[in-house]
N, C-alpha and C positions, 0 to 999 in steps of 0.2 A: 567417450564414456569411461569411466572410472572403472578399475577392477572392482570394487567392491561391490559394485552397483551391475543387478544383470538387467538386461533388458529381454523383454518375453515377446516375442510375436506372436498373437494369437492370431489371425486371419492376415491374408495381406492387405498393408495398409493400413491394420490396428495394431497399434503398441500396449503393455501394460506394464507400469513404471510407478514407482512411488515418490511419494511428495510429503514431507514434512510441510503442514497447511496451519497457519496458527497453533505452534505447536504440538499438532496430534498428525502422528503416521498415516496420510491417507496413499491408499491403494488404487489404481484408476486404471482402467482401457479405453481408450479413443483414439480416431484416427489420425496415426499419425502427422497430419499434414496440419492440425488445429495448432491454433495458436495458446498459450497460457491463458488469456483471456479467456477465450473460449471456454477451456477447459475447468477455470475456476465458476465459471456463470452454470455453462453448461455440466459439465457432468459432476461438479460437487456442489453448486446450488448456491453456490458465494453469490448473490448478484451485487454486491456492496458496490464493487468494481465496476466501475462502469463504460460501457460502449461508445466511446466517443466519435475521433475524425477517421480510424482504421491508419491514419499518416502518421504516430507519432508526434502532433503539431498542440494538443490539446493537453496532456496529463491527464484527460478523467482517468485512462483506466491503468495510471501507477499502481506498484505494488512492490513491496520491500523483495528481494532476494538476496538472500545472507547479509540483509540487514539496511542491502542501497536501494536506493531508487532504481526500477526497471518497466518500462514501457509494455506493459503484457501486450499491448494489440501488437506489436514490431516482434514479442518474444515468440517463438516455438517452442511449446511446452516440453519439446524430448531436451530441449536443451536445459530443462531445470528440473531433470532427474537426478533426486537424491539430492536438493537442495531445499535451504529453509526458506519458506516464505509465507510472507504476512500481508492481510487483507485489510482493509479497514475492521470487518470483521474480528480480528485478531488482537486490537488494539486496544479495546475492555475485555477485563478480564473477571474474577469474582470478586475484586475489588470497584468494581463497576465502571464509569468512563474513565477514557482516559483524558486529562489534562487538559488534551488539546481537545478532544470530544467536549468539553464541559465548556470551555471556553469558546468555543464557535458557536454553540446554542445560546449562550448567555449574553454574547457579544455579536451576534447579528453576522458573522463568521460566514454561516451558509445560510445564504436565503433559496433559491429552486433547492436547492444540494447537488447536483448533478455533479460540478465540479470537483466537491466537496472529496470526497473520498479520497483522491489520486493527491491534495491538497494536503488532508491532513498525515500520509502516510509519506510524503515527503518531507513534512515539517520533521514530521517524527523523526527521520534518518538524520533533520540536520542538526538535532535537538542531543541524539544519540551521540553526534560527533563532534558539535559544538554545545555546551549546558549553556552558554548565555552569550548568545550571537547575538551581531550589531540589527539594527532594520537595513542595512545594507546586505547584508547575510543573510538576513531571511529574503528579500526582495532576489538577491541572486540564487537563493534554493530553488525558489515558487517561479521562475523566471520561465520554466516550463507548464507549468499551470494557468488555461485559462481560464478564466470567469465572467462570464457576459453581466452578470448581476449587480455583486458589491462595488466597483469599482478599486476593489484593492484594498482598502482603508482598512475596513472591519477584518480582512482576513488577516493581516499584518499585527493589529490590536489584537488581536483573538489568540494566535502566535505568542507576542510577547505576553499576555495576559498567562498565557502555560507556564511561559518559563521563569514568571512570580511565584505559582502556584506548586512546579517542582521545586522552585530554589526552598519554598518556606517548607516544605514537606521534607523535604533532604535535611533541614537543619533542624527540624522539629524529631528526624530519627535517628542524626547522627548528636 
């Protein structure tokens, strides 16, 4: 734990710890033994995130903290006290989808979705750190993400189809 950051025991067993949640300050008590998952489903109502293999083997239920990829069903949530994190939820904003959001729908990207979530907030980390990664780059991002459904193809298309869509945005602002 960080100085800056107190941690509050309210009963034992229940923690109350804040969490920067798509950018707005949330405040939470749950007990401490829950996972981030958990925590984001259940007690602040994110269900975006999704419940996958509980093994870390799946990606559904990624989720950015401080901006990487992290495993919420593997995380325990006291350990991302006073950390930023992003949901799929958090990835339109009031400029409305984001990117990759607009291109998975348009491009056959997610068919159940289930996967989808943990998928697109990966891209999004690799997109952040790379602007215009190879299909070998993106296949090695996603490489933790599975998908019963697309077969790959459409999610990979869907991907580069983003990073047309920020590159001509970026040069349309700059």
């Amino acid at each position: 734990m960080s100085e800056r950051h107190e941690l509050l025991i309210e009963e034992p067993g229940h923690v109350e710890l804040t969490f920067k949640v798509n950018g707005e300050e949330s405040r939470v008590s749950f007990d401490s033994r829950k996972t981030l998952l958990e925590v984001l489903r259940e007690d602040l109502g994110l269900t975006g995130t999704k419940h996958g293999c509980e093994l870390g083997e799946c990606g559904a239920c990624a989720v950015l903290v401080d901006g990487e990829p992290l495993l919420s069903c593997l995380t325990l949530a006291l350990e991302c006290e006073g950390r930023e994190i992003t949901t799929v939820e958090g990835l339109s904003r009031d400029a409305g989808l984001h990117p990759l959001q607009e291109a998975f729908a348009d491009l056959g990207g997610a068919q159940c979705g289930y996967c989808t979530p943990g998928i697109l907030v990966t891209a999004k980390a690799l997109l952040d750190r790379v602007p215009d990664p190879s299909r070998e780059q993106i296949r090695e991002a996603l490489s933790g993400c599975l998908c019963r459904c697309t077969g790959y193809q459409q999610i990979f298309e869907s991907v580069e189809q983003a990073i047309l869509t920020l590159r001509d945005r970026k040069a349309s602002d700059g």
